[in-house]
Structure formats: C-alpha cells, structure tokens
Biopython code that builds the backbone (N, CA, C, O; Angstrom):
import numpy as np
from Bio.PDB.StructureBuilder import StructureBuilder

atoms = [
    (1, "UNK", "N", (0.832, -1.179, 0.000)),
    (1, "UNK", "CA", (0.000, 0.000, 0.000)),
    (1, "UNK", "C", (0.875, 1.240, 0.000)),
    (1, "UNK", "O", (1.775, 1.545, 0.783)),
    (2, "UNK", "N", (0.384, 1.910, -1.104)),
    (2, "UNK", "CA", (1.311, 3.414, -0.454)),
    (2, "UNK", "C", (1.176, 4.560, 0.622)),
    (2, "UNK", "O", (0.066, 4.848, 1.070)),
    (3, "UNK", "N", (2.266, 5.177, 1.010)),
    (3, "UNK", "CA", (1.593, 6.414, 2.119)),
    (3, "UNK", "C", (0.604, 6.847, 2.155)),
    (3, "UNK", "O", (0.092, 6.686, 1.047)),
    (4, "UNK", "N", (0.023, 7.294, 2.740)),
    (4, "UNK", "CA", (-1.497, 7.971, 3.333)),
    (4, "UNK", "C", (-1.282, 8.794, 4.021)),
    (4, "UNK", "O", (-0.771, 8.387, 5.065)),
    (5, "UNK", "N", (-1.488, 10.353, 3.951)),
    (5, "UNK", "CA", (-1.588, 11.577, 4.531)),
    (5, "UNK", "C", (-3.063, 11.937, 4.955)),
    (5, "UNK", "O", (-4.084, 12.076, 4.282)),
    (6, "UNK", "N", (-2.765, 12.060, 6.595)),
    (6, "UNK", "CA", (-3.994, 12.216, 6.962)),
    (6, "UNK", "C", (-4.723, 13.204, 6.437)),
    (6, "UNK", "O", (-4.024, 14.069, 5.909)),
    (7, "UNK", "N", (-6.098, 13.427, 6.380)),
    (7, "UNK", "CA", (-6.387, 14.459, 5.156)),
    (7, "UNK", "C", (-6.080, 15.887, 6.401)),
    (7, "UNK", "O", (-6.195, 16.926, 5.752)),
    (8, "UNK", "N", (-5.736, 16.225, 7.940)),
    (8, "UNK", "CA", (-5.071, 17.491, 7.920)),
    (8, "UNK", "C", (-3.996, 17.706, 7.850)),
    (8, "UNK", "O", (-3.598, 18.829, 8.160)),
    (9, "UNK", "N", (-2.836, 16.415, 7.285)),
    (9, "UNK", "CA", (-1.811, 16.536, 6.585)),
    (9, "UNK", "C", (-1.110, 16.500, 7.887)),
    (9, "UNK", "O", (0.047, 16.441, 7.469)),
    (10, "UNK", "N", (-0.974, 16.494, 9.638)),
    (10, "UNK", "CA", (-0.710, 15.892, 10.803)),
    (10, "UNK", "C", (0.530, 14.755, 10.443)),
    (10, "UNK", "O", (1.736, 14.921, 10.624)),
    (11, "UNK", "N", (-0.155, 13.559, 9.880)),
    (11, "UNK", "CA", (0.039, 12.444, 10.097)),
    (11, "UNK", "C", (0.482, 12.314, 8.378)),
    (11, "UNK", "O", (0.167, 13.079, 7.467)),
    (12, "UNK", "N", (1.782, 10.370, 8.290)),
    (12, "UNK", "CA", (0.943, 10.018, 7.352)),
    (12, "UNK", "C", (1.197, 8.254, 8.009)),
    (12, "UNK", "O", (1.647, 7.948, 9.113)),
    (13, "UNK", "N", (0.736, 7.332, 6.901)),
    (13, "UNK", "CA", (0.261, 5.749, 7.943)),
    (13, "UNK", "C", (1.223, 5.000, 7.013)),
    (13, "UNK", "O", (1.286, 5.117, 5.790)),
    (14, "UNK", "N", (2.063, 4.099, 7.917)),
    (14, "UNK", "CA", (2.776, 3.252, 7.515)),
    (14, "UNK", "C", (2.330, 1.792, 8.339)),
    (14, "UNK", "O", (2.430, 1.582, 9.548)),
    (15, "UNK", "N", (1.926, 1.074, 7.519)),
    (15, "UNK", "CA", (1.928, -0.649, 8.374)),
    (15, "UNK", "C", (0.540, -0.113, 10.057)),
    (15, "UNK", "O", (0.564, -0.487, 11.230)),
    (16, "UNK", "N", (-0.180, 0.596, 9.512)),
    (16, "UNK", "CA", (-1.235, 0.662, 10.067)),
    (16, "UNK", "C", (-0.863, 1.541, 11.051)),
    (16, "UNK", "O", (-1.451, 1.258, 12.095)),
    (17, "UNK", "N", (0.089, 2.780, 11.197)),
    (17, "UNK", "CA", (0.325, 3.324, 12.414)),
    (17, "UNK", "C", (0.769, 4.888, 11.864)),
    (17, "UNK", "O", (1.434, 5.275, 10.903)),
    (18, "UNK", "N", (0.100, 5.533, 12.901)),
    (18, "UNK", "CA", (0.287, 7.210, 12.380)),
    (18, "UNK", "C", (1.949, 7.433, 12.856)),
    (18, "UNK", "O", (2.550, 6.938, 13.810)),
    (19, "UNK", "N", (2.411, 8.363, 11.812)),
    (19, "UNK", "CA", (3.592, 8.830, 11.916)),
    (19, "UNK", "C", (3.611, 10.651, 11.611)),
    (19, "UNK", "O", (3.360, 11.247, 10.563)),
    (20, "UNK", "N", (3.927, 11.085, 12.689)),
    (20, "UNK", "CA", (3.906, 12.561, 12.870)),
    (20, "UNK", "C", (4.869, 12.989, 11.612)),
    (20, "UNK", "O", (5.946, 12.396, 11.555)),
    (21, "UNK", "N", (4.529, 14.140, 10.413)),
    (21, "UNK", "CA", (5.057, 14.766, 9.710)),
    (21, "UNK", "C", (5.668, 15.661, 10.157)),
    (21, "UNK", "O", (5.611, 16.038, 11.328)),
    (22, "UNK", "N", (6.579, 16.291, 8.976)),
    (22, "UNK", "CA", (7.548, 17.810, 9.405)),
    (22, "UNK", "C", (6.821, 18.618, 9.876)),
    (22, "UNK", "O", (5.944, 17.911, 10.372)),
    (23, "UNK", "N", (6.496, 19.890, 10.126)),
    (23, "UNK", "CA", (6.058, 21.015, 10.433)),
    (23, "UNK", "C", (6.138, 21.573, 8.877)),
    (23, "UNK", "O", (7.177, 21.732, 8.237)),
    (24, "UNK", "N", (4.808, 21.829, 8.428)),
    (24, "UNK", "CA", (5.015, 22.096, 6.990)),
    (24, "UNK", "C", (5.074, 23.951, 7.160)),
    (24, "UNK", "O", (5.265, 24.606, 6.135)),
    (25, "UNK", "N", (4.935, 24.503, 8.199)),
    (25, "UNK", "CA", (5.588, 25.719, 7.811)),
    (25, "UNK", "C", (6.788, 26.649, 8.434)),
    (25, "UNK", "O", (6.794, 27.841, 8.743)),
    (26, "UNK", "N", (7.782, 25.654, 8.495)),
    (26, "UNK", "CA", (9.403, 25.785, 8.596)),
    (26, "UNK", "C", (9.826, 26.076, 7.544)),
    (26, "UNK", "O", (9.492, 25.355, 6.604)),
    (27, "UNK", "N", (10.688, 27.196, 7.292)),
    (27, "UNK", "CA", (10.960, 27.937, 6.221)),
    (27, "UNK", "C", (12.311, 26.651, 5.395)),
    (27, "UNK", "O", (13.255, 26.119, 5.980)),
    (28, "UNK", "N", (11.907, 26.497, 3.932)),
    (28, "UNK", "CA", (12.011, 25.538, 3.160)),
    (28, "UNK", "C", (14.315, 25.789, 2.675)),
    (28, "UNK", "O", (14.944, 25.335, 1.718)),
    (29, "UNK", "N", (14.695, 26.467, 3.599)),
    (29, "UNK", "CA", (16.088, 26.614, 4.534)),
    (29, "UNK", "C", (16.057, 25.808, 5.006)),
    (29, "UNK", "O", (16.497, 24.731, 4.603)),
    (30, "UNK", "N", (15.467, 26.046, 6.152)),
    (30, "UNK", "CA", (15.656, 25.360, 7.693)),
    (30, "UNK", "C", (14.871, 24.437, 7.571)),
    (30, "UNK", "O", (14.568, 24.230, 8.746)),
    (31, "UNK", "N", (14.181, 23.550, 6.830)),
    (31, "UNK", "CA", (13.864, 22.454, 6.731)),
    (31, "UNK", "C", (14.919, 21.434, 5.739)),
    (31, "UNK", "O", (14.961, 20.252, 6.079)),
    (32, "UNK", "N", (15.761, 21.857, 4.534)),
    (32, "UNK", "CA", (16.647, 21.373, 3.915)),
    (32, "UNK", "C", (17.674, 21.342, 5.223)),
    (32, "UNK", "O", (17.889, 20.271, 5.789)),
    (33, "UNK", "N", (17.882, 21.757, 5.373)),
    (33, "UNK", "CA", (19.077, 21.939, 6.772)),
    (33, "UNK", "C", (18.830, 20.724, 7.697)),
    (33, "UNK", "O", (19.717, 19.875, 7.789)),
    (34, "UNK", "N", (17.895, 20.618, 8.255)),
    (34, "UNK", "CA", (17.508, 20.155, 9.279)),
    (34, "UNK", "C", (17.484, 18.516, 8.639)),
    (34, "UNK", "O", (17.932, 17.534, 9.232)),
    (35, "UNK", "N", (16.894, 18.517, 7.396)),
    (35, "UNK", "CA", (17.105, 16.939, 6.472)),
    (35, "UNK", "C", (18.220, 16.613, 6.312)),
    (35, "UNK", "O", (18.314, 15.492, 6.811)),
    (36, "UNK", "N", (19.175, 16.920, 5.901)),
    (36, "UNK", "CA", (20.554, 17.261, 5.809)),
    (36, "UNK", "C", (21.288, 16.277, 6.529)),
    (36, "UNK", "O", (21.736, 15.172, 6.222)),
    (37, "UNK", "N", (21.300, 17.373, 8.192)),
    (37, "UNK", "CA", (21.436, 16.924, 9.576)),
    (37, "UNK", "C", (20.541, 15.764, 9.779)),
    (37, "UNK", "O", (21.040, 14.865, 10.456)),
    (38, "UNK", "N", (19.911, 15.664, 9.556)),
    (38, "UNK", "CA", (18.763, 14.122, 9.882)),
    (38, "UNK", "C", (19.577, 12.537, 9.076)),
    (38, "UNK", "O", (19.857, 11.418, 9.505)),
    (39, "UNK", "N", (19.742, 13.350, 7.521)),
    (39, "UNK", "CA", (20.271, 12.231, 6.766)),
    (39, "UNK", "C", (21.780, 11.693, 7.252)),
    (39, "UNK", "O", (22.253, 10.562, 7.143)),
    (40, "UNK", "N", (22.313, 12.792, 7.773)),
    (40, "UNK", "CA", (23.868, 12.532, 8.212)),
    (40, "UNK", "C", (23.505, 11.624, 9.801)),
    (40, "UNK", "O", (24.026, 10.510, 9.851)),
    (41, "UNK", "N", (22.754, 12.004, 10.915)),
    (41, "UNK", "CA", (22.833, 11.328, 11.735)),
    (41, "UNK", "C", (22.388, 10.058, 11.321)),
    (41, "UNK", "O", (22.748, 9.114, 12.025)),
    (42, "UNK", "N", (21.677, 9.817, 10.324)),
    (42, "UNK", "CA", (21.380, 8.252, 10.493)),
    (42, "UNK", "C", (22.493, 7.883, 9.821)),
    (42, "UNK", "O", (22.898, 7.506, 10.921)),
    (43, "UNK", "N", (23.274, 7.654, 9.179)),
    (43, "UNK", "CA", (24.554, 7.747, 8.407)),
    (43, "UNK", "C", (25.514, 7.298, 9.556)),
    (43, "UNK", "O", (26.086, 6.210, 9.486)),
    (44, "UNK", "N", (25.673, 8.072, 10.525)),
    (44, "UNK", "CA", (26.278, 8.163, 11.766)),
    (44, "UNK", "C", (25.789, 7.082, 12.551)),
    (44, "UNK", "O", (26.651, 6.363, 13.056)),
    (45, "UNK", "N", (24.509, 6.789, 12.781)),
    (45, "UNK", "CA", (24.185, 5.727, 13.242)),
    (45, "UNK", "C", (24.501, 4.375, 12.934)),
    (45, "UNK", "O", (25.067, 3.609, 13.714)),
    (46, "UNK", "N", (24.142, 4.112, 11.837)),
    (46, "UNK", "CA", (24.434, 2.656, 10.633)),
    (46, "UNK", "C", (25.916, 2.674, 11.045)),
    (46, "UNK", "O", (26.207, 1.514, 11.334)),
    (47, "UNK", "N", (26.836, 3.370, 11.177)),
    (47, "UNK", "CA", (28.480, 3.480, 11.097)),
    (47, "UNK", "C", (28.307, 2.811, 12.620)),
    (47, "UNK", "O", (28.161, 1.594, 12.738)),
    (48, "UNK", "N", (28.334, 3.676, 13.736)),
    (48, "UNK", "CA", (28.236, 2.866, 14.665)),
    (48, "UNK", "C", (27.616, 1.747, 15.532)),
    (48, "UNK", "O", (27.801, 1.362, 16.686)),
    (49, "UNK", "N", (26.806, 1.380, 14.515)),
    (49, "UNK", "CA", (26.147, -0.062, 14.775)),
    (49, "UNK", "C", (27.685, -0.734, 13.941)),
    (49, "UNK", "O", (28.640, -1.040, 14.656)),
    (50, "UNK", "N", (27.742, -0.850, 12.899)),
    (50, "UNK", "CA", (28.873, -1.560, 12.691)),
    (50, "UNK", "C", (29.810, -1.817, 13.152)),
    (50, "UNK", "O", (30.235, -2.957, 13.335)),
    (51, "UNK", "N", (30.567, -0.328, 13.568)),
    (51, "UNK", "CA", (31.158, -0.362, 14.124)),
    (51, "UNK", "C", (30.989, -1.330, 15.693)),
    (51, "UNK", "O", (31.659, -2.355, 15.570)),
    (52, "UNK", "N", (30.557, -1.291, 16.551)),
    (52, "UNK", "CA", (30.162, -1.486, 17.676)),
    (52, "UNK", "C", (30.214, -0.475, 18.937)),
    (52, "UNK", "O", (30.116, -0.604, 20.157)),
    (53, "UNK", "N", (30.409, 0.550, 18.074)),
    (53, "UNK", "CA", (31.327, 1.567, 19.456)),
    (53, "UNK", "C", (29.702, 1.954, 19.945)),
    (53, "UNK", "O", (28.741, 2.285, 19.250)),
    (54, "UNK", "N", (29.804, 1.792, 21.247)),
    (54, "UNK", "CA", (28.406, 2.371, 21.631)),
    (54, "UNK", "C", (28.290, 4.010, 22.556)),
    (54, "UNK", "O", (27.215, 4.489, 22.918)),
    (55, "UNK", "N", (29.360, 4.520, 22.746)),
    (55, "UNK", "CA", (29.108, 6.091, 22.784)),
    (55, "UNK", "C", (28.660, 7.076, 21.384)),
    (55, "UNK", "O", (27.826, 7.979, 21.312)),
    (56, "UNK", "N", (29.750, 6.390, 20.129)),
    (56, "UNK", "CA", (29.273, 6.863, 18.824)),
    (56, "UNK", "C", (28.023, 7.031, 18.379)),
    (56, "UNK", "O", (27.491, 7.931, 17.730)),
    (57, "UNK", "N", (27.369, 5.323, 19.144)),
    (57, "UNK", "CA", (25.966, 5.156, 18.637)),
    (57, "UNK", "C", (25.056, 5.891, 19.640)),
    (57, "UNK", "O", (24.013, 6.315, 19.143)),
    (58, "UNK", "N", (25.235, 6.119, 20.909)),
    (58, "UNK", "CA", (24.157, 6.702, 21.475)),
    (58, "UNK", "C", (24.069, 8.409, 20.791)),
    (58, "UNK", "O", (23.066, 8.995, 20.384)),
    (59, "UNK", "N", (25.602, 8.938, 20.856)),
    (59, "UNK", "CA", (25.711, 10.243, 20.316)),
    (59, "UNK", "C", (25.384, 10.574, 18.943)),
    (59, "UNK", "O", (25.228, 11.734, 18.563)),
    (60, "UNK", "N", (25.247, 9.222, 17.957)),
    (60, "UNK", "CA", (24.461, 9.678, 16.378)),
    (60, "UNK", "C", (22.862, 9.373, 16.741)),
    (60, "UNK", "O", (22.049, 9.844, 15.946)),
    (61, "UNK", "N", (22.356, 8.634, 17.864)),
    (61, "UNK", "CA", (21.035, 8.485, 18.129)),
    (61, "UNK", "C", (20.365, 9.794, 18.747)),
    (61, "UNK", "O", (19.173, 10.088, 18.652)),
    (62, "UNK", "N", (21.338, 10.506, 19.385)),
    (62, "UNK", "CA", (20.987, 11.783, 19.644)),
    (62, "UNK", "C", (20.793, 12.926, 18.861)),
    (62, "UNK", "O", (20.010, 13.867, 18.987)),
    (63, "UNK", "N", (21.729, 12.646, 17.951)),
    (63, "UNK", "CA", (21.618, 13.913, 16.370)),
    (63, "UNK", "C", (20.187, 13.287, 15.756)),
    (63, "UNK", "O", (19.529, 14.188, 15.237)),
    (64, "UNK", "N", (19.819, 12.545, 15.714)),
    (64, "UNK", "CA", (18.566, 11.895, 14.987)),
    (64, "UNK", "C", (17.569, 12.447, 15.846)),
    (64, "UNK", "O", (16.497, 12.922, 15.470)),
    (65, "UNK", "N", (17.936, 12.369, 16.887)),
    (65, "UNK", "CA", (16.442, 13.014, 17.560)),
    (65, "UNK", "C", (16.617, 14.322, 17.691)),
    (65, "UNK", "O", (15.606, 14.763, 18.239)),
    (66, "UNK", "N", (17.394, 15.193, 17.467)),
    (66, "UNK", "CA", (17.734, 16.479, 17.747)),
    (66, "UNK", "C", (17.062, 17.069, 16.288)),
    (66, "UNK", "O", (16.265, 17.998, 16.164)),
    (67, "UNK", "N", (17.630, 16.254, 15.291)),
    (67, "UNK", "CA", (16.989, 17.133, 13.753)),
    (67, "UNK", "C", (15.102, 16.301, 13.869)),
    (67, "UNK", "O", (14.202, 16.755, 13.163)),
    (68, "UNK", "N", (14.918, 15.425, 14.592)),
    (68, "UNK", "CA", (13.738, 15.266, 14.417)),
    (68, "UNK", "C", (12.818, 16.204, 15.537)),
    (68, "UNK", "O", (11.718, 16.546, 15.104)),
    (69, "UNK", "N", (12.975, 16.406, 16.169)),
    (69, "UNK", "CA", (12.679, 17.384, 17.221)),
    (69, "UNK", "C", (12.205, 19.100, 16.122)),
    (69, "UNK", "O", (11.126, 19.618, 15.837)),
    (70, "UNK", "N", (13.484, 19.421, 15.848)),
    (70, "UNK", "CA", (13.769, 20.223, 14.998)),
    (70, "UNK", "C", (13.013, 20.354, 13.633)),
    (70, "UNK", "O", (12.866, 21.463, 13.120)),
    (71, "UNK", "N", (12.611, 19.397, 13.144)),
    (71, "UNK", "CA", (11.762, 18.865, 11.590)),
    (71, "UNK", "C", (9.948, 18.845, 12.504)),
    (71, "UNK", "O", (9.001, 18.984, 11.730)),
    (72, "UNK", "N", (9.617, 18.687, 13.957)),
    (72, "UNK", "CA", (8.654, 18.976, 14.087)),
    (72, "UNK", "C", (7.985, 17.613, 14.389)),
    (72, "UNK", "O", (6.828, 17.527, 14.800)),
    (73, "UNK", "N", (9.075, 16.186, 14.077)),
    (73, "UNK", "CA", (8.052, 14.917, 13.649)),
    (73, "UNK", "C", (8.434, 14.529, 15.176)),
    (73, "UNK", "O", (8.246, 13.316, 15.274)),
    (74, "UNK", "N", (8.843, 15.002, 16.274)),
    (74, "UNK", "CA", (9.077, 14.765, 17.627)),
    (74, "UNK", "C", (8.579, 16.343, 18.283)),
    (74, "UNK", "O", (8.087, 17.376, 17.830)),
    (75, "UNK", "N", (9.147, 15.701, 19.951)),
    (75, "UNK", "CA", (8.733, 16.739, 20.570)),
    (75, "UNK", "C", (7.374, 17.281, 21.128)),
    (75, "UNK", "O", (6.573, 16.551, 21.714)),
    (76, "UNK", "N", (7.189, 18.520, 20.919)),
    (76, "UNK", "CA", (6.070, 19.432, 20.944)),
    (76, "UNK", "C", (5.216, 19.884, 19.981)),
    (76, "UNK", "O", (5.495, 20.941, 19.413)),
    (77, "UNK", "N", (3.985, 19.135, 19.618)),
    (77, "UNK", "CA", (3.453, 19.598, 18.374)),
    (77, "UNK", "C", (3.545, 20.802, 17.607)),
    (77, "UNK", "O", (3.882, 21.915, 18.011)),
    (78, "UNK", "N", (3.184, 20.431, 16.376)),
    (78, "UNK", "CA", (3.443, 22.088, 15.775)),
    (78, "UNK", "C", (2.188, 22.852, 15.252)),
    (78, "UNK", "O", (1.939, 23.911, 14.677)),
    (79, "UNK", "N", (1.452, 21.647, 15.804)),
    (79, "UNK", "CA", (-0.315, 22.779, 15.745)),
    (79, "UNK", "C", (-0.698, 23.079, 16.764)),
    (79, "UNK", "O", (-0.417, 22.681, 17.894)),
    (80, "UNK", "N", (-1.779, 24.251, 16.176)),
    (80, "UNK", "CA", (-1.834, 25.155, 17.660)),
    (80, "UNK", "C", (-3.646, 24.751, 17.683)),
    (80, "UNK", "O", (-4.305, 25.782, 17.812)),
    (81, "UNK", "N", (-4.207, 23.920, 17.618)),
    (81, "UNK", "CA", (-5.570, 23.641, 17.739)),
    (81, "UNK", "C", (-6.097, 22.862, 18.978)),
    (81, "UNK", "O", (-7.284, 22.622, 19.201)),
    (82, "UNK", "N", (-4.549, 22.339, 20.105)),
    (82, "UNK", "CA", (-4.913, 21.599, 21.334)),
    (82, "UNK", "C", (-4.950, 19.643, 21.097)),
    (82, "UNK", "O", (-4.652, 18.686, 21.812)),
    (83, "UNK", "N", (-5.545, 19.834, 19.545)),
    (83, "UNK", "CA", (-5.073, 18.260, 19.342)),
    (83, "UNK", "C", (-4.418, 17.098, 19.952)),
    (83, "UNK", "O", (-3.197, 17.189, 19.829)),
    (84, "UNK", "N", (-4.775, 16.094, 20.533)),
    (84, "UNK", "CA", (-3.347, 15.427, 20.799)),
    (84, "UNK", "C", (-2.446, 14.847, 19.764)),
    (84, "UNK", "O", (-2.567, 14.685, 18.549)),
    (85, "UNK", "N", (-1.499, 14.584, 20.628)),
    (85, "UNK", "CA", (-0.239, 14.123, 19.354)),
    (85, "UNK", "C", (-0.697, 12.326, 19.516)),
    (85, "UNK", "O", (-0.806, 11.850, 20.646)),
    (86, "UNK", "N", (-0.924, 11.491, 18.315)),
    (86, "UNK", "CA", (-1.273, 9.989, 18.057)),
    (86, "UNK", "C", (0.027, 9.517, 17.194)),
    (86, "UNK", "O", (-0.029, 8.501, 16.500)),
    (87, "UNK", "N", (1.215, 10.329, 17.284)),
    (87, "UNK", "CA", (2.157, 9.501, 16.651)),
    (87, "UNK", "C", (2.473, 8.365, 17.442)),
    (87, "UNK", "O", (2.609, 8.241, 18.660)),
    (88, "UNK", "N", (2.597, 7.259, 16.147)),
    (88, "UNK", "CA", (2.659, 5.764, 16.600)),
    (88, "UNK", "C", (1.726, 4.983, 17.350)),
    (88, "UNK", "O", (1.820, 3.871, 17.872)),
    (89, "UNK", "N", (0.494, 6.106, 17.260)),
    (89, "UNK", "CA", (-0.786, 5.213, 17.741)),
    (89, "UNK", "C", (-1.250, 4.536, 16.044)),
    (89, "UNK", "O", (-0.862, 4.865, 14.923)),
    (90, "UNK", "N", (-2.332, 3.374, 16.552)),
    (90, "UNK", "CA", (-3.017, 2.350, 15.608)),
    (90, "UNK", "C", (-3.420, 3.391, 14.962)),
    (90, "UNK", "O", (-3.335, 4.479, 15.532)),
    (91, "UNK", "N", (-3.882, 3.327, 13.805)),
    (91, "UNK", "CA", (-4.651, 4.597, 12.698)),
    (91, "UNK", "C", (-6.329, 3.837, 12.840)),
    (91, "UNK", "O", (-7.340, 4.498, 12.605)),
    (92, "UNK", "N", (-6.375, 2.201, 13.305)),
    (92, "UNK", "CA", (-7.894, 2.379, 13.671)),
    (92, "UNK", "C", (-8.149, 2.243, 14.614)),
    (92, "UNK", "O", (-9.052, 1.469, 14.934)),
    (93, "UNK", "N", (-7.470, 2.930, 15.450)),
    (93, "UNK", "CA", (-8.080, 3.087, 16.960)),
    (93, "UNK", "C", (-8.031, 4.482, 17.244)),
    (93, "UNK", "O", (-8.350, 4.867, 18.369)),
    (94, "UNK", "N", (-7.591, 5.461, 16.175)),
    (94, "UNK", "CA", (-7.829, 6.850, 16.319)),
    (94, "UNK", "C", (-8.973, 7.543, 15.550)),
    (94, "UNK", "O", (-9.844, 7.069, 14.820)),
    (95, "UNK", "N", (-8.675, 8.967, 15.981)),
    (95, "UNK", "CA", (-9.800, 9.633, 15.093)),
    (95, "UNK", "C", (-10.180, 9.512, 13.426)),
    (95, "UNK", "O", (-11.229, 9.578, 12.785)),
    (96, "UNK", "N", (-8.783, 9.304, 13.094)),
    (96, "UNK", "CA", (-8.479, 8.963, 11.706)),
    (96, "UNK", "C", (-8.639, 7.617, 11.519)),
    (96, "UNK", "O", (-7.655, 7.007, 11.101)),
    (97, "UNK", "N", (-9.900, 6.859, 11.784)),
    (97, "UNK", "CA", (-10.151, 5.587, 11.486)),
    (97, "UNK", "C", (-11.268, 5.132, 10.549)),
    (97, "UNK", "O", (-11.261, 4.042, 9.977)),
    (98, "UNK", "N", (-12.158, 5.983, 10.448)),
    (98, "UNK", "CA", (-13.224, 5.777, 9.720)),
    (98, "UNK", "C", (-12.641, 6.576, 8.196)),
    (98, "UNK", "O", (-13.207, 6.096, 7.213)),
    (99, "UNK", "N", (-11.542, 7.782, 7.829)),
    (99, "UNK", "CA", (-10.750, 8.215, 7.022)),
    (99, "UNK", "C", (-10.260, 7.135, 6.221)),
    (99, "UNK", "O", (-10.443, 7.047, 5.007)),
    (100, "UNK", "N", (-9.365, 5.963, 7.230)),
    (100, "UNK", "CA", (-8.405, 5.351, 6.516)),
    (100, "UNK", "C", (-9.581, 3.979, 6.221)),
    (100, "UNK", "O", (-10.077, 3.772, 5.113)),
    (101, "UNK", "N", (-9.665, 3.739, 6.577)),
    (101, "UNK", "CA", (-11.201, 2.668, 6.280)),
    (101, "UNK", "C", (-11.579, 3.194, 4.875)),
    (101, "UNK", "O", (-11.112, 2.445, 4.018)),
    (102, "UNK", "N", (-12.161, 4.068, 4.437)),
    (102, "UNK", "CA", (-12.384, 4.821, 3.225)),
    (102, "UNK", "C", (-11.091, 4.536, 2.170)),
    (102, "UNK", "O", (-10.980, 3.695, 1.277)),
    (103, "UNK", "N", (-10.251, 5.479, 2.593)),
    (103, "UNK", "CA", (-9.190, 5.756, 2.106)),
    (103, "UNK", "C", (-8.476, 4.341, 1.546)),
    (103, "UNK", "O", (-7.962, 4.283, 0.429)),
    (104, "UNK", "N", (-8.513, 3.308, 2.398)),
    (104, "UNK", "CA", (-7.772, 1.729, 1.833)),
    (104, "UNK", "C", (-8.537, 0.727, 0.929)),
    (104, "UNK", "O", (-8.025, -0.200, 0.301)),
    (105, "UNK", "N", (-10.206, 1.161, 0.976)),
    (105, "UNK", "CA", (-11.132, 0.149, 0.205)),
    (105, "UNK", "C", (-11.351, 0.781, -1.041)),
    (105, "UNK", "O", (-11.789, 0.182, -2.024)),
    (106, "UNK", "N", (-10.994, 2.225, -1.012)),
    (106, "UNK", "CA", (-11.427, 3.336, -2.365)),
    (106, "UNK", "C", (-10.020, 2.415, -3.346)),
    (106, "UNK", "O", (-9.763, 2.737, -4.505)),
]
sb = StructureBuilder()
sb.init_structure("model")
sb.init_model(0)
sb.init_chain("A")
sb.init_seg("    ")
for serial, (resi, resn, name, xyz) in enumerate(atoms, 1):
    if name == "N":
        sb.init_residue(resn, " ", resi, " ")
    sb.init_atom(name, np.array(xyz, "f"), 0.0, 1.0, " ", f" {name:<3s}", serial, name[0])
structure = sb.get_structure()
C-alpha cells in the first residue's frame, strides 16, 4: 500500500500506524538543513552499529532526535488547535479511522 496523509496533513500511515510529519511551515532553509542533519545522523548511526562503538551510537542516536525534534516529527506539536499528538498510535483506533477505512477500500 502506499503512504497515506492524513487528510489534515498531521500524520501520514505506515503498516497501520500514524507517523507525525515535518512542520510544513518551517521555512524551506531550515527544513533542507535540518534533512541534511537528519540524513547525516542516520549515516552516523548505521556506522556505529557496525562499528560497535556504543558512545558513537548513542551520540548519532541523539543527532537523529535532535533534527527530528527540529523537523517537528518529535517533541512538541506544531499545531496550535490543542489536538493530541497519536504519533505511533493504531490509525484504527484513532480519530483517523473511519478516514483510513475509506481511504484503503477506495
């Protein structure tokens, strides 16, 4: 199945589970930047899994969450409507369930 963006664009669903998007209005700079930094820490990561060194790996696991924090898909939501945050909740056990129900039989 391919991605699914929740229709307020929040979320999108992988293997039946919401996954919090970027902050789509981070200036399209500081969002290349921040991907950048995201793509290099996982880079950093994969190296020190191989490696075995495990300070390397906790410290590239930290750049990963630092640009994800930063990209909006962690942290503190980036809408201001009170919403809760359902990243990595079931997509049919949330609000967005009768959506994706639609959305997978269409």
């Amino acid at each position: 199945m391919k991605e699914r963006i929740t229709p307020d664009g929040r979320y999108f669903v992988v293997r039946g589970r919401l996954w919090r998007r970027a902050n789509p209005s981070l200036p399209i700079e500081r969002r290349d930047s921040l991907i950048r930094d995201l793509v290099n820490a996982r880079r950093a990561v994969s190296n020190a899994l191989r490696s075995g060194d495990a300070a390397e790996l906790a410290a590239a696991r930290k750049a990963v969450d630092v640009a994800k924090i930063g990209l909006g898909e962690r942290g503190p939501v980036w809408w201001t409507d009170g919403a809760p945050d359902l990243n990595r909740h079931k997509v049919k056990t949330s609000p967005y369930a009768e959506w994706y129900e639609k959305a997978t039989t269409a």
